[in-house]
C-alpha positions in Angstrom: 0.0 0.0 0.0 2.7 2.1 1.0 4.4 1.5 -2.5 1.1 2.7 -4.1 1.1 6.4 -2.6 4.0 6.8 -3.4 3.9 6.1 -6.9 0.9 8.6 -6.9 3.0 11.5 -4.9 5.7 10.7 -7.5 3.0 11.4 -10.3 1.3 14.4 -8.6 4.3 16.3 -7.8 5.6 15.2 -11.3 8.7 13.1 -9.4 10.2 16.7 -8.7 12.2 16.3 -5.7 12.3 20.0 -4.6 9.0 20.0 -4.6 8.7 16.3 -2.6 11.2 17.5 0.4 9.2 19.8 1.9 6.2 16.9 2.1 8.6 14.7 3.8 9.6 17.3 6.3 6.1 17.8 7.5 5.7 14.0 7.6 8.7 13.6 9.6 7.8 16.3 12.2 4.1 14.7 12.4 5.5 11.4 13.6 8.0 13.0 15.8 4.9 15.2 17.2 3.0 12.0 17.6 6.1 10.0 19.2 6.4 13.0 21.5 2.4 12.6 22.5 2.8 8.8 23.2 5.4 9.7 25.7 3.2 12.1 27.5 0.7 9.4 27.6 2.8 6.8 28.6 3.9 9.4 31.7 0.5 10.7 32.7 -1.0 7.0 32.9 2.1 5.0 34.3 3.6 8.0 36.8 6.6 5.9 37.7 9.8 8.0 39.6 10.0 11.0 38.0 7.6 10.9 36.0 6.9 14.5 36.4 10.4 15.7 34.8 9.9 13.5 32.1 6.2 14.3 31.0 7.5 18.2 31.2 10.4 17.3 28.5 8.5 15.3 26.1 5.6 18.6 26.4 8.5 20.5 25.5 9.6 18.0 22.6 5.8 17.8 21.6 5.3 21.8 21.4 8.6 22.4 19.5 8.1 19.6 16.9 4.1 20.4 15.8 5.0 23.7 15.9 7.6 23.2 13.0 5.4 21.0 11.3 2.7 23.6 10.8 5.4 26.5 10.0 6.9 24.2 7.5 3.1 23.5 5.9 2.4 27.1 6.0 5.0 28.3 4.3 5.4 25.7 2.0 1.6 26.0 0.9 2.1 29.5 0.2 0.2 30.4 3.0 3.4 31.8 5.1 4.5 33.5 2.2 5.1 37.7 1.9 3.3 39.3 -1.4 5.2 40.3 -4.2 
């Protein structure tokens, strides 16, 4: 399946890999955000020693890695863009 999309991203972004980069960035941030928000999970439900310390750093690893996922979506989209 995974072989199938991408053979379609290849054909939709015409196999361009400037323009494929960027996609993968955001993809790679999303599953560190996500890998980040297990953690916190993982801390809030088991609260073993220290848990506190290490919930607050994998917050801090969730904020920091969603929030360059959505500035790389933005201004790859155009959205984050300045006029001409």
């Amino acid at each position: 399946m995974q072989g199938v999309i991408a053979c379609v991203l290849l054909v939709i972004y015409g196999a361009s890999v400037t323009k494929l980069i960027p996609l993968y960035a955001v993809v790679v941030f999303i599953a560190f955000s996500l890998s980040q928000l297990g953690m916190v999970k993982r801390w809030w439900t088991r609260r073993g020693p220290g848990w506190r310390v290490s919930m607050a750093m994998n917050v801090v690893g969730l904020v920091a890695t969603a929030a360059v996922a959505v500035i790389i979506g933005a201004t790859r989209s155009g959205a984050g863009r300045p006029p001409d």
